[in-house]
Legacy VTK file of the C-alpha trace (Angstrom):
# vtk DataFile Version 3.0
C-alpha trace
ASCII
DATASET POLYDATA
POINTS 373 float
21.292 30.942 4.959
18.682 32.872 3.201
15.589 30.961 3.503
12.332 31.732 1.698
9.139 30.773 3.383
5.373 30.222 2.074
3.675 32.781 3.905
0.585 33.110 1.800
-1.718 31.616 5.000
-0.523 35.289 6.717
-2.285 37.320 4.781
-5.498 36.511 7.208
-5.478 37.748 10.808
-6.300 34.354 11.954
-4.360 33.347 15.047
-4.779 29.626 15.282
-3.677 26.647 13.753
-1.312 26.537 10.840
-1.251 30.369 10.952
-0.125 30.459 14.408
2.746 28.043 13.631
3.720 29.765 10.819
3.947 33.221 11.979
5.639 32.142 15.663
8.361 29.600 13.835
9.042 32.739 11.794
9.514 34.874 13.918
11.782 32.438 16.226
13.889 31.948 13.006
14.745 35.693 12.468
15.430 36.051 16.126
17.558 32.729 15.895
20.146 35.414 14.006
21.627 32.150 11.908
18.419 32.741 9.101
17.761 35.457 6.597
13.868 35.062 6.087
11.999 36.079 3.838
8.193 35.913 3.666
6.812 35.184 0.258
2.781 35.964 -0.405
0.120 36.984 -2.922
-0.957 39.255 -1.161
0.026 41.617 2.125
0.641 39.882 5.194
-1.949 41.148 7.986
-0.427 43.252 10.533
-2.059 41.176 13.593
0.953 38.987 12.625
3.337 41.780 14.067
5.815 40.299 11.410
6.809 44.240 9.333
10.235 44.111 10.162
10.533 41.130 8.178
11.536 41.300 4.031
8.127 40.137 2.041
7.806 39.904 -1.228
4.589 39.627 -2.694
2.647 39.754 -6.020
-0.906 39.584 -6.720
-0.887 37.267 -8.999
-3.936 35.215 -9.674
-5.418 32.708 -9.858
-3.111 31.165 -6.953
-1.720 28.175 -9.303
-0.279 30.620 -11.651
1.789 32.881 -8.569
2.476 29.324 -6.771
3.856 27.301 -10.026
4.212 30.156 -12.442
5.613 33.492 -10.268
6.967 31.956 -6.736
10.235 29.954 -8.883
11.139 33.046 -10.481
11.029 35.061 -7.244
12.938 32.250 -5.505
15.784 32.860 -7.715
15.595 36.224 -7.607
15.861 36.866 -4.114
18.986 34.197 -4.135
17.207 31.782 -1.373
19.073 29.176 -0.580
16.168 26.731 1.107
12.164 27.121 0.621
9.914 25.932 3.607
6.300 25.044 2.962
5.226 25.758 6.623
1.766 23.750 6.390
0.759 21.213 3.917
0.671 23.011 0.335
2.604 25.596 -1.424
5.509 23.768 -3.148
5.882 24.545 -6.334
6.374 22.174 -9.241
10.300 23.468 -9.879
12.457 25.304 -7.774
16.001 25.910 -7.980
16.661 25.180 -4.404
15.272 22.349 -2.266
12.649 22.629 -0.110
11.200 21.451 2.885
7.306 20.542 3.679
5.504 20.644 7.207
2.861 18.263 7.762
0.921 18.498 10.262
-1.211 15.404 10.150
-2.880 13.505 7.397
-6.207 12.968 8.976
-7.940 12.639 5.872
-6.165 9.126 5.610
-6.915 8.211 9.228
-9.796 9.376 9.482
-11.730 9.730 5.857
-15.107 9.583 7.282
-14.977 12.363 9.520
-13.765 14.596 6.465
-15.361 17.501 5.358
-17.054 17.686 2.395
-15.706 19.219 -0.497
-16.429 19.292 -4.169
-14.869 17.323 -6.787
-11.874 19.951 -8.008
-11.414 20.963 -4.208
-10.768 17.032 -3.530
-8.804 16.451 -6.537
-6.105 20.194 -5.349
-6.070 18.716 -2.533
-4.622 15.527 -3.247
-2.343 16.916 -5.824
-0.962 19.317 -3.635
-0.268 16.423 -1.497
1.261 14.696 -3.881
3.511 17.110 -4.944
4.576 18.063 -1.254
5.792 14.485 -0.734
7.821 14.482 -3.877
9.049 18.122 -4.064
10.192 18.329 -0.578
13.823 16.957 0.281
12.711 17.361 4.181
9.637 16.775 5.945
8.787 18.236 8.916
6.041 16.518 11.120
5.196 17.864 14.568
5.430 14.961 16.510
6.257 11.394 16.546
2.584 10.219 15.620
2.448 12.002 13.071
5.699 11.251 11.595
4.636 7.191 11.687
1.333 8.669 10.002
3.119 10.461 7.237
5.452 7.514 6.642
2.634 4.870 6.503
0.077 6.883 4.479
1.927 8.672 2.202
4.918 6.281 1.831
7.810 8.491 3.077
10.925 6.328 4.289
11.033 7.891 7.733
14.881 8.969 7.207
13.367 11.881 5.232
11.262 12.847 8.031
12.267 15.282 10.467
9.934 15.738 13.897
10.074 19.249 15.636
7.779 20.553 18.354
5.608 23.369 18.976
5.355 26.096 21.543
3.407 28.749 22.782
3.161 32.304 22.551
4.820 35.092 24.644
1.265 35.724 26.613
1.188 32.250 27.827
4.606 32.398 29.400
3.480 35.912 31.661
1.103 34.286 34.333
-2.084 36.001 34.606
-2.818 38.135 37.364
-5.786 37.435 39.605
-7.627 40.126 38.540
-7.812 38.962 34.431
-8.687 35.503 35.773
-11.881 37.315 37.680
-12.191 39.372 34.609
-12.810 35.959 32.269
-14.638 34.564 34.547
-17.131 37.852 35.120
-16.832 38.430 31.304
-18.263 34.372 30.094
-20.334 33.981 33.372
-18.117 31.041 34.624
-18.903 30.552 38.276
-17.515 27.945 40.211
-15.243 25.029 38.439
-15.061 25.365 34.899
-12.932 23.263 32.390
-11.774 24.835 29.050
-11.542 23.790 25.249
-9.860 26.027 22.551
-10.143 25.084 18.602
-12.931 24.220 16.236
-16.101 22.448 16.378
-15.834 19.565 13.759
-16.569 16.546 13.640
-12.802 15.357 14.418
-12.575 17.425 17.440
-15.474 15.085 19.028
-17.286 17.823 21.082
-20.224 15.473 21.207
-17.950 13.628 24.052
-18.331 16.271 26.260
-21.804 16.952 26.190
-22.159 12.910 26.521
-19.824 13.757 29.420
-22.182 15.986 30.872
-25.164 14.105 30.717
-23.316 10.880 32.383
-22.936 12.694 35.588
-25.238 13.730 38.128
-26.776 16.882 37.763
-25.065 18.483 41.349
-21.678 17.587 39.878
-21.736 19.241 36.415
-19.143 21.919 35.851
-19.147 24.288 32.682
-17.513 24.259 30.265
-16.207 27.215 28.095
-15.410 26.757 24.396
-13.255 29.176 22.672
-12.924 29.360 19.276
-14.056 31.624 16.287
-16.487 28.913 14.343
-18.904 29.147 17.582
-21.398 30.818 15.252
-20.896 28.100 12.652
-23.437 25.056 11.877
-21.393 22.555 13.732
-21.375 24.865 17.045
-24.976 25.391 16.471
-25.336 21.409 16.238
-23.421 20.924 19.197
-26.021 23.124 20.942
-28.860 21.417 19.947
-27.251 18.245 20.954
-26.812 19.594 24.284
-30.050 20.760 24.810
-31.892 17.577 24.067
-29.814 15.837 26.642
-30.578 18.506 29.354
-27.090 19.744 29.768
-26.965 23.121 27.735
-26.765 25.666 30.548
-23.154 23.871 31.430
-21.254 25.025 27.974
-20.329 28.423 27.137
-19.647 29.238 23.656
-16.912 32.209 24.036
-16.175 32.824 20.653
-12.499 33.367 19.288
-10.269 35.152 21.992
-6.736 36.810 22.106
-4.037 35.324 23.714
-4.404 37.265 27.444
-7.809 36.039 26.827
-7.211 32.924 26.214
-4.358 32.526 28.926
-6.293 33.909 31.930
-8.713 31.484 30.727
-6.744 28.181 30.806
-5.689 29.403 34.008
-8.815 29.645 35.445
-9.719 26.163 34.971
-9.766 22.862 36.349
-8.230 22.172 33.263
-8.326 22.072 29.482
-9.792 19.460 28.093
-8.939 18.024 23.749
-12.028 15.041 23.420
-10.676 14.709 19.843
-10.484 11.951 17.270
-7.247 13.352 16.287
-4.846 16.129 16.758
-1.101 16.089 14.929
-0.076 17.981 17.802
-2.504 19.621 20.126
-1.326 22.915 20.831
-4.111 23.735 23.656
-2.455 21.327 25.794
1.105 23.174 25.397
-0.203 26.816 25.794
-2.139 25.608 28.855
1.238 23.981 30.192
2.592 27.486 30.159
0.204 28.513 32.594
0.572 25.375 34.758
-2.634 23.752 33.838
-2.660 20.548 33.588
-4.644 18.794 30.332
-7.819 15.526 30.131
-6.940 14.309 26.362
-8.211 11.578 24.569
-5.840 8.791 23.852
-6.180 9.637 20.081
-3.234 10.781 17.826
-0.588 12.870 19.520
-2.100 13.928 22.263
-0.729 11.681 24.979
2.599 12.242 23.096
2.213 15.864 24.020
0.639 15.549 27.701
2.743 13.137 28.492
2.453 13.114 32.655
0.747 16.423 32.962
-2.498 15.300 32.484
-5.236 12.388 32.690
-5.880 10.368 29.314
-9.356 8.787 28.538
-10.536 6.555 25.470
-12.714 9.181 22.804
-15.338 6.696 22.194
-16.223 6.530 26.061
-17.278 9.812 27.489
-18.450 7.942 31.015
-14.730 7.303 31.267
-14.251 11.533 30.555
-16.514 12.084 32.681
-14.893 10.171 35.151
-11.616 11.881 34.515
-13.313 15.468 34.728
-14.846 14.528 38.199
-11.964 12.822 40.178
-9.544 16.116 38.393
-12.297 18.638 39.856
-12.545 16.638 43.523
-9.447 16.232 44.050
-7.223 18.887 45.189
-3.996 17.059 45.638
-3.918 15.600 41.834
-4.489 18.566 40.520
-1.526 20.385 42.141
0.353 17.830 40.800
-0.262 17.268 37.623
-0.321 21.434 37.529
3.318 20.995 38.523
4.398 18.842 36.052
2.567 20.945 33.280
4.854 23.695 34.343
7.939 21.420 33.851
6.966 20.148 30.916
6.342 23.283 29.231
10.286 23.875 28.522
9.889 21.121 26.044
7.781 23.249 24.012
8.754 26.954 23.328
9.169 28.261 19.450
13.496 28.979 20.539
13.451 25.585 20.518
11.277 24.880 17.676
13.420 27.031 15.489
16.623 25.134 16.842
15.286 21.844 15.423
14.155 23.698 11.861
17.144 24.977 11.194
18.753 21.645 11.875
16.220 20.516 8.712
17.172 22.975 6.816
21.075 22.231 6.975
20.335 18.612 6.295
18.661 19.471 3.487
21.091 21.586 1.933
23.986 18.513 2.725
22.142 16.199 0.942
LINES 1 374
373 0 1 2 3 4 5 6 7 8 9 10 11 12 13 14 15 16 17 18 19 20 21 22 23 24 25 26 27 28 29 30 31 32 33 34 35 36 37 38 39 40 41 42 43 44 45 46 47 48 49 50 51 52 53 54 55 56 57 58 59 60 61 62 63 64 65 66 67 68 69 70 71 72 73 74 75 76 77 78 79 80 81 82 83 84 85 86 87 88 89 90 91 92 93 94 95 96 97 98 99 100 101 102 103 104 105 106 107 108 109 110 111 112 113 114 115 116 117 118 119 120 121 122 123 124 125 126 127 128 129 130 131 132 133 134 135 136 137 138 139 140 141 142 143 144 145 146 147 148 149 150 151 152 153 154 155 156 157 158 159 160 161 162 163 164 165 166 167 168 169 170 171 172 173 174 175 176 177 178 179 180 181 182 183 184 185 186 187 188 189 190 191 192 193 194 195 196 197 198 199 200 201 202 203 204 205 206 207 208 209 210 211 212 213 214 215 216 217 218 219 220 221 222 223 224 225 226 227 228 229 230 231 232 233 234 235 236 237 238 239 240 241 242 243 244 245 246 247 248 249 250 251 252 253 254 255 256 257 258 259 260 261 262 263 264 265 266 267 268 269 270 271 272 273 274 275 276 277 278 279 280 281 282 283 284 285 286 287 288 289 290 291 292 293 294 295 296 297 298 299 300 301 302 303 304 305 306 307 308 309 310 311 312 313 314 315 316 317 318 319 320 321 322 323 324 325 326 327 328 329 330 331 332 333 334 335 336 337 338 339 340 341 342 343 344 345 346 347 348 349 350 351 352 353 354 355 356 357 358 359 360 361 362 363 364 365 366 367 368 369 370 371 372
């Protein structure tokens, strides 16, 4: 099965979100052995993505509706792929001589339209038009998890047979545990003495920061912990309003704004902590919770979208319009010893759900029902 995959998201060395699940779920397909990829781009993909031993074909052509609807069918046929993948929203084109299959991730601009960002007219109107065309183009739709399957189905009116859900996993670092001294390292390297708790991802509005900083101010003073953000748009206007929050209610000195990490970074982070902790609106999967399960800590999520989906027992859940009740979850995690070994526990169990083998598995099982039907 030679399938060709949308890989035009690669060409950035960003490490998170759709580029992370596009560049792991590739790389578990070609190491699968039962997939020929090929990676299909407008322009080189970046190296940080370790992905050279992989075929890529890629043309400069521009502006990127011309290569995506005028140059990617052509090339299609030409390389004789049998199935093409759209690995995060966008990127079908309007013919192509063999199916293809969409991931969506989550529609949160239908669940949540107020809390979307602005955009101009013609970036709303692509937007919805790619969206369209996804939903129509695709044979198969891939959602990462059961919400967001029922979200795809009930917003964008696909009967659910044509949805497919597959999980998520975590990278290789996660799955080496840390050794003492990287943990020390983190914690010398972001000044995080005593019990810290840990967020990874951006700093909109839909990831409801403001929570924790309500969080903060609801306790006592004596039994604030900090709490270290990671993630690259901490020099960004909504990081920089998230401080200013913070410092009018008192509580700035608790957050530390880390920046974007690496993945030993990152790891020796989550497993410093108490635990991490996703305040968010929404998530259509939540993948902080699953690399942190690699590392056997356990997760505080709102009960918002997927994320108790994901947790499942490995963690405490709290409502995201009532940060006294995360604050309450942060405190009784931090005091007590004996829940937190536990639920530690059962992050490490339930981290076998979620690894990109099995990921790949379930993908190619979409792929073969889309070519039967």
């Amino acid at each position: 099965m030679r399938v060709g995959i949308n890989a035009r998201l690669l060409a950035s060395p960003d490490i998170r979100g759709f580029n992370r699940y596009t560049a792991e779920l590739v790389r578990a397909l070609a190491a699968s052995g039962r997939a020929d990829v090929v990676l299909f781009s407008d322009a080189p993909i970046h190296r940080r993505h370790a992905l050279d031993a992989l075929p890529a074909v890629v043309a400069a052509v521009r502006p990127q509706l011309r290569w995506q609807h005028g140059w990617l069918p052509g090339a299609l046929k030409a390389e004789r792929i049998d199935l093409f993948h759209a690995p995060a929203h966008w990127g079908v084109p309007w013919r192509s001589a063999c199916p293809v299959v969409v991931t969506i991730h989550d529609v949160a601009d239908r669940e949540l339209p107020a809390l979307r960002p602005q955009a101009g007219f013609v970036a709303e109107a692509r937007h919805e038009c790619e969206q369209w065309l996804a939903v129509r183009r695709a044979r198969r739709i891939i959602a990462v998890s059961e919400w967001t399957a029922r979200s795809v189905s009930r917003h964008l009116g696909v009967a659910p047979e044509r949805i497919a859900v597959t999980v998520e996993g975590a990278a290789p670092a996660f799955d080496v545990p840390p050794p003492p001294a990287d943990i020390v390292a983190v914690r010398e390297a972001f000044d995080l003495k005593g019990p810290y708790f840990a967020y990874a991802g951006g700093f909109d509005a839909r990831k409801n920061l403001g929570a924790l900083v309500a969080a903060l101010a609801a306790m006592a003073e004596h039994r604030r912990m900090t709490i270290a953000l990671a993630g690259s748009g901490a020099a960004g206007e909504d990081a920089a309003r998230l401080r200013r929050d913070a410092a009018g209610r008192g509580v700035r000195r608790w957050l530390r704004f880390i920046g974007g990490v690496d993945d030993v970074t990152l790891a020796a982070l989550y497993a410093g902590a108490v635990a991490v902790v996703l305040p968010s609106w929404l998530e259509g999967f939540g993948l902080p919770v699953v690399e942190a399960m690699h590392v056997g800590t356990p997760a505080v999520v709102s009960a918002a979208g997927s994320l108790p989906e994901i947790t499942g027992d490995a963690g405490l859940v709290f409502a995201p319009e009532n940060p006294s009740m995360l604050a309450d979850a942060l405190l009784r995690l931090a005091g007590d010893t004996s829940l937190r070994e536990a639920l530690a526990e059962k992050a490490r169990a339930r981290a076998g759900l979620f690894t990109w083998s099995r990921a790949a598995e379930q993908t190619l099982e979409v792929y073969r029902g889309a070519l039967g039907a």
